[in-house]
C-alpha positions as CSV (number, residue, x, y, z in Angstrom):
1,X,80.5,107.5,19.3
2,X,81.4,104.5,17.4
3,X,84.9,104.1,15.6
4,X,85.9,101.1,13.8
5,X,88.6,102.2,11.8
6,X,91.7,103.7,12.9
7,X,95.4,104.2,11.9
8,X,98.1,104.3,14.9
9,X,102.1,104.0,14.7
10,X,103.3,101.7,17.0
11,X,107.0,101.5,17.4
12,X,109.0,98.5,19.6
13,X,111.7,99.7,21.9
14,X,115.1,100.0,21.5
15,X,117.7,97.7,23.0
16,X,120.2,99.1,25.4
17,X,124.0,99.9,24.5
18,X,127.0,97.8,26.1
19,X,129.7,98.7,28.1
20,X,133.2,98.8,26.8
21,X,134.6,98.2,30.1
22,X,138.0,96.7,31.4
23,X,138.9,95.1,34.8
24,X,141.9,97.0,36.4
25,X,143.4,95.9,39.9
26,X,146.1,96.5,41.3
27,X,148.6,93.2,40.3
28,X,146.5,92.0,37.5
29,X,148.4,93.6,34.3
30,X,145.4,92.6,31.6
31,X,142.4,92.3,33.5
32,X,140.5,91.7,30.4
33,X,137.3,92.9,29.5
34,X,134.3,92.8,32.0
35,X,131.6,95.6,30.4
36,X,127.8,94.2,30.2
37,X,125.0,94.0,27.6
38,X,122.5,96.2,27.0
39,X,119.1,95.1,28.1
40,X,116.1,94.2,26.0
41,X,113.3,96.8,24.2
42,X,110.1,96.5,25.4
43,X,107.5,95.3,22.9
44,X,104.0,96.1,21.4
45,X,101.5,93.7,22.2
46,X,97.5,93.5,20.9
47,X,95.7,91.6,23.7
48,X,91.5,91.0,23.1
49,X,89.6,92.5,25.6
50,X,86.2,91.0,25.4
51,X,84.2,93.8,27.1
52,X,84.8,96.7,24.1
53,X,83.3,96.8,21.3
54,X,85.0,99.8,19.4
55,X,88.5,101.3,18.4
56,X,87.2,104.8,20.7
57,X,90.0,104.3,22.9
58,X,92.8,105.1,19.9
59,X,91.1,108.0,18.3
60,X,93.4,111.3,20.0
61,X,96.4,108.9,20.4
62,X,98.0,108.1,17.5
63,X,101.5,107.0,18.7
64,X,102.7,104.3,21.1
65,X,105.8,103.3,21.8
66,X,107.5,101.5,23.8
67,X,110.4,101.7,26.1
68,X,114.0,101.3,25.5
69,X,116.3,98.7,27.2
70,X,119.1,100.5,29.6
71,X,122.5,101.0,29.2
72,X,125.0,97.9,30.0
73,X,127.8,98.8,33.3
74,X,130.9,97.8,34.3
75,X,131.3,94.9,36.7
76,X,129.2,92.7,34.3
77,X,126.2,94.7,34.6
78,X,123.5,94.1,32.7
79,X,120.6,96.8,31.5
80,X,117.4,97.1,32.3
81,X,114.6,95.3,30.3
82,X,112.3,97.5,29.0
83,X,108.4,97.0,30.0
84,X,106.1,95.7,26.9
85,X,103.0,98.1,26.0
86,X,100.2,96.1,26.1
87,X,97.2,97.7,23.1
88,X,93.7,96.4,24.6
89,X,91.5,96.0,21.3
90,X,88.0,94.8,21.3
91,X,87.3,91.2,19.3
92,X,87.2,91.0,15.3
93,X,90.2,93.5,15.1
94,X,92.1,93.1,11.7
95,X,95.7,94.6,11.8
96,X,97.0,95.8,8.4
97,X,100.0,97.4,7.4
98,X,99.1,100.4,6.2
99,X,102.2,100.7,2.7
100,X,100.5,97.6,1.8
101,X,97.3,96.8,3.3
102,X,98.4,93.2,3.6
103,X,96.6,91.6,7.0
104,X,99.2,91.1,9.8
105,X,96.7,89.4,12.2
106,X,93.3,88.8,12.8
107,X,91.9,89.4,16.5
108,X,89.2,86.9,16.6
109,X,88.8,85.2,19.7
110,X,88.8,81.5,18.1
């Protein structure tokens, strides 16, 4: 079966939340703070793959989205960065937005 045309929701993920977080020990009266950042969303990427030739791959899976970032600790922790999602799409892919149907990108391999 061939399918060339297909509409999909893709979503980026979420950045983690920081930690509100203070130091406390034992003859330090204001430790001050020492929570940290949440890590980074993963994103959506296209990426060509040169041996397809149809959109077949996206026509039962409408949704994808990608991870969120994890939470910020104490100590100065950071979160977790979220993996991207890479979308394999064959050559000559146009991406519109589907409110407007203005192009967002063309997939051609030049």
């Amino acid at each position: 079966m061939f399918i060339d045309k297909v509409k999909i929701y893709v979503k980026a993920g979420n950045g983690g939340n920081g930690c509100v977080s203070f130091r406390r020990e034992k003859y330090v009266s204001h430790g001050g703070p020492d929570g940290g950042d949440g890590g980074k969303g993963g994103n959506i990427v296209l990426r060509i793959e040169t041996g397809s030739n149809t959109l077949f791959a996206y026509k039962n899976r409408k949704k994808f989205v990608a991870g969120n970032g994890g939470d910020g600790m104490a100590s100065k922790m950071h979160g977790a960065t979220a993996d991207d999602l890479v979308l394999p799409v064959p050559p000559g892919t146009v991406v519109r937005d589907a409110a407007s149907g203005q192009i967002i990108k063309d997939m051609c391999l030049h």
